[in-house]
N, C-alpha and C positions, 0 to 999 in steps of 0.2 A: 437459551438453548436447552430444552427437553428434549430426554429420550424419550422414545416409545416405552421401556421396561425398567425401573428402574436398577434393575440386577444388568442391565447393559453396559458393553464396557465401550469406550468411545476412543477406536482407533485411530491411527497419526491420519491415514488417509481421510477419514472422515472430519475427523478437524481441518483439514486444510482445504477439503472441500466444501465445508462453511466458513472457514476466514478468508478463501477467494471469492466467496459468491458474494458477501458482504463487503468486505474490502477492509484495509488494516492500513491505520496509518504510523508511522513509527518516526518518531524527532528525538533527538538526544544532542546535548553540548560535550565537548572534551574540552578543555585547557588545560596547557602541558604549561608548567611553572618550576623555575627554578630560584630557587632562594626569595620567591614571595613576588617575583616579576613572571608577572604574563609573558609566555614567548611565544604562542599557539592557541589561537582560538579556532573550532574546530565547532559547524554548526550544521548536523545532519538531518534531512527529512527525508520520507522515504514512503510513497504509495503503492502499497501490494493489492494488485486484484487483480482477477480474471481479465481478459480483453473482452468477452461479452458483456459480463457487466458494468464496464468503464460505458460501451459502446452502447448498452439500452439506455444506461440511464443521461439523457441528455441536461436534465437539471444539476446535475452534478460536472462542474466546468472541469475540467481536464488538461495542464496545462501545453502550451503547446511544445514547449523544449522537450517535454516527457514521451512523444508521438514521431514514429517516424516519417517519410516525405511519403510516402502512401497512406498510410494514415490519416495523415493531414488531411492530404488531397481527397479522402471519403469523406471524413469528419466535412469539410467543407462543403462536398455535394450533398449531405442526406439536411 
């Protein structure tokens, strides 16, 4: 990620308008333990992007739990 100037300062909007265009994926574990016994495991994923670019790039599988029944229903026609 280069600016054009390097005295440029890179607003929140502009950051988030390149981490939608690219897309971001974000996984983290939690386990909640009490006295050294597991009570809670807790296993996050998380795919942030834009819907055009989920949508152009078809090399990139998209699952289908993650789309809703219109969605689907394109994804399956194009």
């Amino acid at each position: 990620m280069t600016l054009a100037h390097p005295d440029d300062e890179l607003s929140l909007v502009d950051l988030l308008d390149r981490l939608l265009a690219g897309g971001v994926m974000l996984t983290g574990d939690i386990t909640i333990s009490l006295a050294d016994v597991d009570l809670v495991h807790v296993s996050l994923r998380a795919l942030i992007s834009s819907v055009s670019t989920l949508m152009e790039g078809q090399e990139t599988a998209v699952p289908e739990a993650a789309l809703t029944e219109a969605e689907l229903t394109e994804v399956r026609r194009a």
